[in-house]
N, C-alpha and C positions, 0 to 999 in steps of 0.2 A: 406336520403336514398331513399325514394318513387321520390322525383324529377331526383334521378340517375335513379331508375327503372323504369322513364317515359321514359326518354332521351336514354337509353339502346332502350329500348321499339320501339321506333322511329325509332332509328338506325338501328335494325335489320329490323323492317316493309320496311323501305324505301331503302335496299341491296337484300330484297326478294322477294321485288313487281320489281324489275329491271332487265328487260332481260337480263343485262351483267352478271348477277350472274347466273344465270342459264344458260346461253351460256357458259361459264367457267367450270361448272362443270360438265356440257357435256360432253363437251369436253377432261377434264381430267377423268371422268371415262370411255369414250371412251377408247382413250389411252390407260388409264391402264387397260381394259380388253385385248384388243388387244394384250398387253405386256405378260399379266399373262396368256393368252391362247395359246399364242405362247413357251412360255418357259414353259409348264406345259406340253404340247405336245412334246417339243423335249427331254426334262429332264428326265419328270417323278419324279423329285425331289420335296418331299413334303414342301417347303422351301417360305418363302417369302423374301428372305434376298434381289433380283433382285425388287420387288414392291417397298420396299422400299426405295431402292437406285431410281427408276425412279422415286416414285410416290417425293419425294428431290428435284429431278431435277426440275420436272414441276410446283412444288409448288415456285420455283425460279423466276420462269419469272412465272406466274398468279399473283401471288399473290400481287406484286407490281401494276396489273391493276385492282384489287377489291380495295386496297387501295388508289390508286390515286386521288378518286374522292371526298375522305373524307373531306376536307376543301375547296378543288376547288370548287365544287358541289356550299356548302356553299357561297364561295364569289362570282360567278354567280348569284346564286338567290336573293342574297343582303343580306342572313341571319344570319353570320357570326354573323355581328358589333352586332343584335338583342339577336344574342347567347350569345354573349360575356357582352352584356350590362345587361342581366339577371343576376337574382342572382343564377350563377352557374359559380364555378370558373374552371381556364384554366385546372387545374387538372382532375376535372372530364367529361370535356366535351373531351378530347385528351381520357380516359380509357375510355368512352361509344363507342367511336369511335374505340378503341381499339376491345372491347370485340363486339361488332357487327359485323367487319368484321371478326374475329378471328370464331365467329360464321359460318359464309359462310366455312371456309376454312374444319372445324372441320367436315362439313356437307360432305364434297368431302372425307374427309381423312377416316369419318364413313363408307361410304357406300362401302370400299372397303374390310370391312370390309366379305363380303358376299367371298373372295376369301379365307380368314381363317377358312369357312365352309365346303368351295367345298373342300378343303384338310382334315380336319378334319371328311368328310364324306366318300371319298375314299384312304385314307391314315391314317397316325400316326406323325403330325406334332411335333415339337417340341414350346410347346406351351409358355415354358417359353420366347423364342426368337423369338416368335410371338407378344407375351406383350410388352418386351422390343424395340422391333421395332418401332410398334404404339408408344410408349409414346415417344421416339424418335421423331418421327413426328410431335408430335404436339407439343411438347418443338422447335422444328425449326421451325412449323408453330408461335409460339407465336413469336418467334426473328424477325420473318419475317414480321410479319405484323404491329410489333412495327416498323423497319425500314420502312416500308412503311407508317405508318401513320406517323411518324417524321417530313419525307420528303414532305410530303402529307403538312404539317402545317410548313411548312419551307418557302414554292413555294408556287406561285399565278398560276400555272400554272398545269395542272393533268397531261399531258404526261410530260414535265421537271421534277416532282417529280415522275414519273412512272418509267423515263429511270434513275436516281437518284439511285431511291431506286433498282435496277436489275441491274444496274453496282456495287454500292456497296454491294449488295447480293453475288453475282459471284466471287467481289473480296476478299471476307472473306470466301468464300467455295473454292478459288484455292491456299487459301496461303500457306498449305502445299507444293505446287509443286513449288513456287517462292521462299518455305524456301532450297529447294535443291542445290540453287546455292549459297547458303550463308553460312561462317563458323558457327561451333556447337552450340557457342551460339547465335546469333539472328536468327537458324534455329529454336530452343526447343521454342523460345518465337512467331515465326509468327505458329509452328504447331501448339500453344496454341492458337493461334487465330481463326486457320481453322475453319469454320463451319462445311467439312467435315471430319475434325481430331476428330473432336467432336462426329459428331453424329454417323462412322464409326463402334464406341463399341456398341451402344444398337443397329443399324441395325444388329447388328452377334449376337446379345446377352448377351451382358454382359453392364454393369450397374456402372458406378461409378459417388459418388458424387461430383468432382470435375466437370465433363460434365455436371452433373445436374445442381451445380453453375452457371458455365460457361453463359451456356442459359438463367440460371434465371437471372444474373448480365446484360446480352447482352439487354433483356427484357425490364428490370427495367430502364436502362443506355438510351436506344434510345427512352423510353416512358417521361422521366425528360427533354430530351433534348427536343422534341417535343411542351412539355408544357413551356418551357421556351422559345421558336422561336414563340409559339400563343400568349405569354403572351409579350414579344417585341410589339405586333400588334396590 
C-alpha cells in the first residue's frame, strides 16, 4: 500500500507540475464560466442542468489529452521497462495512473463548483439536482479517464491513443441517436450503452442504480483491459 501511495504520489506531482494541466483547466473553467454567465443572464433560471450538459461535453475531448501521455510520456523517457521491471504489478501501476489523472479532471469539475454558490446566494436552487449532477460528472469523468488511460497503455503513440480514446468517447455518448434508426430491440440495448442515455437522469436529477452500475462496470471494464494490453508489453 505505501509503494501505491508513492507511485499515486508521483503521478499526481508530475500532471501538476505540467503546463498541459493547467492550460486545460483554464481553459475549461473559462468556457464554462462563459457558458453559465451567459445563460444565467438570459434565463434567470436558478438551474445547473446546461453546466452540466457542457461541462460532459468538454470533458469529452480534454480529457483524452490529460490522459494520453500516461504511458507515452513513459516510453519516451525509457521508464516504462524500469516500471514494469519493479516490484509493482501491471495492476497497480494502470490504477495510479488512473487515480492521478482522475485527480486533474475532479480539480476542473471542483471548481465549478463556485457557480452552485452564486445561485444559492441570489436564488433557491434545487439542490438535490445540483448533487445529482455533480456526481454525474465525475462517474463520467471516472469512464473517461479509464478510456483514456486504456488507450494510453494500448498505443506507443499519445496522440494515436488521444484520438482513440475521443472517437470512442463520442461514439458511446451518440449511441442513443444511432439507436433511432434501428428496430426496438437493438435500439433499448445501444441506448443502454449511451454514455448520454446514461448520465441524462442525474444531470435533471434523478438517480438510479442501474446508471450508477453502468459507469462503475464501464470504469472497472476499460481499467482490466488497460492492464492486460501493459501486461502483453
Amino acid at each position: 500500500m505505501n509503494s501505491f501511495a508513492v507511485l499515486v504520489g508521483k503521478e499526481v506531482r508530475a500532471l501538476f507540475l505540467s503546463p498541459i494541466a493547467w492550460a486545460l483547466i483554464a481553459v475549461f473553467l473559462f468556457l464554462m464560466g462563459y457558458s453559465f454567465t451567459l445563460t444565467l443572464f438570459s434565463t434567470s433560471a436558478a438551474t445547473l442542468v446546461h453546466v452540466f450538459f457542457q461541462a460532459a461535453g468538454l470533458l469529452l475531448l480534454l480529457v483524452p489529452i490529460i490522459t494520453m501521455r500516461s504511458f507515452a510520456e513513459e516510453r519516451k523517457a525509457g521508464t516504462l521497462e524500469l516500471l514494469l521491471t519493479a516490484p509493482v504489478r501491471e495492476g497497480r501501476l494502470v490504477l495510479a495512473k488512473f487515480v492521478a489523472s482522475l485527480a486533474v479532471v475532479l480539480v476542473m469539475i471542483m471548481a465549478t463548483g463556485i457557480y452552485a454558490g452564486v445561485l444559492g446566494w441570489f436564488g433557491a436552487p434545487d439542490w438535490g439536482a445540483i448533487y445529482s449532477g455533480y456526481f454525474g460528472l465525475v462517474l463520467l469523468a471516472a469512464a473517461l479517464v479509464a478510456i483514456g488511460v486504456m488507450f494510453s497503455a494500448m498505443t506507443s503513440n499519445q496522440v494515436v491513443g488521444a484520438i482513440l480514446a475521443i472517437g470512442v468517447s463520442f461514439l458511446l455518448w451518440t449511441l442513443d441517436s444511432l439507436a433511432q434508426l434501428l428496430p426496438t430491440g437493438p435500439e433499448r440495448v445501444l441506448i443502454g450503452l449511451s454514455l448520454l442515455a446514461r448520465f441524462t437522469p442525474f444531470a435533471t436529477g434523478a438517480m438510479y442504480a442501474s446508471d450508477l452500475g453502468f459507469f462503475v462496470t464501464v470504469t472497472a471494464l476499460a481499467l482490466f483491459v488497460g492492464v492486460r494490453a501493459l501486461a502483453r508489453r
